[in-house]
N, C-alpha and C positions, 0 to 999 in steps of 0.2 A: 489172744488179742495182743497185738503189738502196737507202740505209742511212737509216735516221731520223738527222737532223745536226740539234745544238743550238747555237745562237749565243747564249746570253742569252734573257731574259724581258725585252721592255721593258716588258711590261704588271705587272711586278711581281706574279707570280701567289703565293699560296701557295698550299701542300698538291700541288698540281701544276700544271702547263701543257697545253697543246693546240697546240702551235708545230706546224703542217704542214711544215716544210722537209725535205727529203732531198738525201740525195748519192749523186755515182753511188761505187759501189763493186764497180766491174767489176773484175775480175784490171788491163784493162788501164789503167784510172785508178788503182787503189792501185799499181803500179810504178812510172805517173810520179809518182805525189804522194811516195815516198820518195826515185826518184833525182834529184827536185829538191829535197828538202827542204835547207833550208839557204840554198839559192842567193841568191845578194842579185839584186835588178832584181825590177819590177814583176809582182806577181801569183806569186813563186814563192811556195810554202808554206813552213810553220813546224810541225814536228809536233812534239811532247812528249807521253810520256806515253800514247804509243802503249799500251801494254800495259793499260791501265786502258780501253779503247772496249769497249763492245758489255757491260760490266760494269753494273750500275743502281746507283745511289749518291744522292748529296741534293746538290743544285744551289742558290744564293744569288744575290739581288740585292745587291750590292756598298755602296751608299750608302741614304741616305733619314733624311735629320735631320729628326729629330721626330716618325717613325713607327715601327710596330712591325720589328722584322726578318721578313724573309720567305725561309721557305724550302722548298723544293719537290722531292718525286719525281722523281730523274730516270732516266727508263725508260734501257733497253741499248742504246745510240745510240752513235754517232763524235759528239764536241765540240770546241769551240775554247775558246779561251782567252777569250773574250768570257763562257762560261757557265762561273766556276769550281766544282767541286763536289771531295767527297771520299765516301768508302767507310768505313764500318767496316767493321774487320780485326776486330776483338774479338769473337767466337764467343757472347759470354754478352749479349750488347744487339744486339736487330735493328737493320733500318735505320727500319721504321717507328718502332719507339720511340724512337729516337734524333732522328729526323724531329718528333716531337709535343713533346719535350722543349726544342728546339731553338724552335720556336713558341710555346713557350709564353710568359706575360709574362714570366717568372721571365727566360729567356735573355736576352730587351730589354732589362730593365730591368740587370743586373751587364752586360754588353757595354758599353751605351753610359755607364751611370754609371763603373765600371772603367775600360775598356778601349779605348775609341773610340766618338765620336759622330757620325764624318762619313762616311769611306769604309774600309769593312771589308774586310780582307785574312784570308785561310787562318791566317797567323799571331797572328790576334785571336779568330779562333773557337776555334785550339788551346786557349787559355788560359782558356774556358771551363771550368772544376771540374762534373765531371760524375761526382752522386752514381749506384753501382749501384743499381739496384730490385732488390725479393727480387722471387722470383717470381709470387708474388699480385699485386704493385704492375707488374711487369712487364706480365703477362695484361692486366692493368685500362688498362693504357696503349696499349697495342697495341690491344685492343677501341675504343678511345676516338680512335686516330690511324685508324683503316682505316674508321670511321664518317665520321669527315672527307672521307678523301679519296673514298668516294662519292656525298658531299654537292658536291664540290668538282665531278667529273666528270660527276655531273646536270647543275648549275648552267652548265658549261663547253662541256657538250650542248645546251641550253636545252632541258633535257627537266622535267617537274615533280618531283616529291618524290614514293617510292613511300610506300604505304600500312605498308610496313614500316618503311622509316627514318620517316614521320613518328613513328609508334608507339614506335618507340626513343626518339624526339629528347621523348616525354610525357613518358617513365618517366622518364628523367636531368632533365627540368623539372621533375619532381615532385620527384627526391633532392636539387637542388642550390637550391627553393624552404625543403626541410625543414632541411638541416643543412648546405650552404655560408655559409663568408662572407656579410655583410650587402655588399660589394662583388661577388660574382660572382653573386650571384641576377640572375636574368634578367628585366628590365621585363616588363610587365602587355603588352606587346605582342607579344611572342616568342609565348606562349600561340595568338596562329592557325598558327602555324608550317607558312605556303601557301607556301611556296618551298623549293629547296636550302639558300637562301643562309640563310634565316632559323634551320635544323635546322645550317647550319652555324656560325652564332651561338651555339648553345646548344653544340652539341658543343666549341669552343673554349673554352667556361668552363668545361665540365667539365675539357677538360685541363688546363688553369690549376691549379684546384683540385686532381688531384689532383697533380700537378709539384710544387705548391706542400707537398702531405703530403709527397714524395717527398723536397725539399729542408728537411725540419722548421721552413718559415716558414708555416704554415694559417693563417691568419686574421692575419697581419703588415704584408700588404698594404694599398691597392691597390697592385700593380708597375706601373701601368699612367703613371707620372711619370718617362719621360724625353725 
């Protein structure tokens, strides 16, 4: 029996990954990986945290001065310490919402102005202030992150842009042409919107925008200066 194993993203993915790795995760490999864990000498294992595998949570690339933070879906897999992620406990914020919020500029920009600008640690993201949404602002966030990440897995597929996500990705170019920010309106170029990537261009302004109603800084912006 083999288990999807995450090591990190080196390609710095948001929204999510495509990492093929696996592990074996036979009765008779999980006995030796616990009755060696610990062991010192080459190649024994190091387990923590056991009790969190096979859980889906939001996984982080660690560093990246002078780009946005990235962070990513991570499906019910065994991980190492190479890919840190955490879980919300908190019952009234999913993990997609939380996932979108976290992406948004608003997160980059108080992180690295705040909080750290070089290598990010579990203990820098805690300190993140993280307003609740009512539930309208929730829905709306959640609709707006799960639109991502199917833009993200097209794109990740190299498959094109369904006729229904493009169709979405019009309507939010129409709402965010009409009444966003004079910074989050989307260039005169988005408008072919012939790719994943480009539908996913537009869908991250829309999170932007509304993270930003979310945190009562709309139109305070650009976040996009750290």
């Amino acid at each position: 029996m083999f288990a999807p194993f995450r090591k990190g993203d080196p390609e710095g993915n948001r929204w999510m990954d495509n990492d093929p790795l696996y592990i074996d995760w036979s009765a008779e490999a999980v006995n030796w990986l616990f009755e060696k864990n610990g062991r010192s000498g080459p190649g024994m294992p190091v387990i923590r945290n056991a009790h969190m595998y096979f859980r889906s949570g939001i996984a982080f690339s660690r560093h990246g001065r002078s780009v946005a933070l990235k962070f990513r879906l991570q499906p019910s897999c065994v991980f190492d310490a190479a890919s840190p992620r955490f879980t919300s406990v908190f019952p009234k914020i999913s993990t997609t919402v939380l996932l979108a919020i976290l992406n948004s500029a608003i997160s980059t920009f108080y992180i690295k102005k705040f909080l750290n600008n070089t290598w990010y640690e579990m203990s820098d993201l805690r300190q993140m202030p993280l307003v609740m949404p009512t539930r309208q602002q929730e829905r709306q966030i959640k609709v707006l992150a799960e639109l991502c990440l199917e833009a993200k897995r097209l794109a990740l597929d190299a498959k094109p842009a369904s006729q229904e996500l493009v169709a979405t990705a019009r309507q939010w170019l129409a709402d965010l042409r009409a009444a966003a920010p004079q910074y989050l309106r989307p260039p005169a170029q988005a408008c072919t919107l012939q790719s994943p990537e480009d539908c996913l261009a537009l869908f991250e302004l829309a999170v932007n925008w509304h993270v930003e109603k979310l945190y009562g800084v709309e139109g305070l912006g650009p976040f996009d200066d750290f």
